[in-house]
C-alpha positions as CSV (number, residue, x, y, z in Angstrom):
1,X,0.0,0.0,0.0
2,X,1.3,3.6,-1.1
3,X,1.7,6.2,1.8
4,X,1.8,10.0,1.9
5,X,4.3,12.4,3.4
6,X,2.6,15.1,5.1
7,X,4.0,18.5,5.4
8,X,3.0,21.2,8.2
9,X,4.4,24.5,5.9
10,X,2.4,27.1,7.4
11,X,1.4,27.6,11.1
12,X,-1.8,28.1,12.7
13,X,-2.3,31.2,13.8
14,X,-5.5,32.8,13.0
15,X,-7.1,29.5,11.1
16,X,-10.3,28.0,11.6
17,X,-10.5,25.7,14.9
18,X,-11.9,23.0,12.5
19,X,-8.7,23.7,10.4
20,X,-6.8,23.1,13.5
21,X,-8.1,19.9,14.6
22,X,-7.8,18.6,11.0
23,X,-4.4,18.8,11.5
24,X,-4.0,17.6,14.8
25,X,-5.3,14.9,13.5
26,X,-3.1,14.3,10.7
27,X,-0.5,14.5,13.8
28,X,1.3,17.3,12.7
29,X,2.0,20.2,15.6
30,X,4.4,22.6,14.4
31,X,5.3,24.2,11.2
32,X,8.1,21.9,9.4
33,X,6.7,18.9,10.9
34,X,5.6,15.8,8.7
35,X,4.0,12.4,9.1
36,X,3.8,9.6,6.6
37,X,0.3,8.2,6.5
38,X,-1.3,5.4,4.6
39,X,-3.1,6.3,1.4
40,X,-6.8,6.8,1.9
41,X,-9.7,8.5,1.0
42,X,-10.2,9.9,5.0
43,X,-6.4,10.9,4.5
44,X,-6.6,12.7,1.6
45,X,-9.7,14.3,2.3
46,X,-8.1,15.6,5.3
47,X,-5.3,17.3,3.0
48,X,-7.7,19.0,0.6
49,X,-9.4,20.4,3.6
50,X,-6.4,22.3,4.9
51,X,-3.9,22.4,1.4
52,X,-3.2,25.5,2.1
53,X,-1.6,24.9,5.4
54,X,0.5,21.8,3.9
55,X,2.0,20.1,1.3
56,X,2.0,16.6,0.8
57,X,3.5,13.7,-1.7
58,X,3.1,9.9,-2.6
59,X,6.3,8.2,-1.1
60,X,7.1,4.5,-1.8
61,X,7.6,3.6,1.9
62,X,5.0,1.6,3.6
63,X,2.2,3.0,5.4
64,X,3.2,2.9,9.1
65,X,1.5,0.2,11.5
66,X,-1.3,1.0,13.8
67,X,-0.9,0.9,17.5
68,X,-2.6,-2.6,17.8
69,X,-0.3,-4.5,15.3
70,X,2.8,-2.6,17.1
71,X,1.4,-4.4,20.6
72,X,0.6,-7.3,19.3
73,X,4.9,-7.9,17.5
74,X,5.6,-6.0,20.7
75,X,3.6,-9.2,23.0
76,X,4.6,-12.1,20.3
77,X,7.9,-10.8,21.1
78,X,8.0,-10.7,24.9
79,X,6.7,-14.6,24.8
């Protein structure tokens, strides 16, 4: 599965609080700070909400695990 690099370029100073939360939830916090997500439609709905605060690009890494695959390695590991 393709993933997306995410790109926090401008801050947030005197944007929407919807705006805001959208990228919260994209996990980005500062300006300069990026994320690769997976490729989805939630995803990049989230980006053409708030394009003007980022910029984004299709990388070739895979799309990063969620937290209950990471605990389940993390407990197959630990026995």
């Amino acid at each position: 599965m393709a993933a997306i690099q995410v790109k926090l370029v401008r801050g947030l100073a005197g944007c929407p609080a919807a705006h805001r939360t959208i990228v919260a939830g994209l996990g980005l916090k500062k300006r300069d700070s990026t994320k690769i997500l997976p490729d989805t439609p939630q995803t990049m709905g989230m980006i053409a909400k708030v394009s003007y605060l980022v910029e984004w690009e299709r990388v070739d890494q895979p799309a990063p695990e969620g937290r209950k695959a990471r605990k389940a390695k993390a407990a197959a590991r630990q026995g």
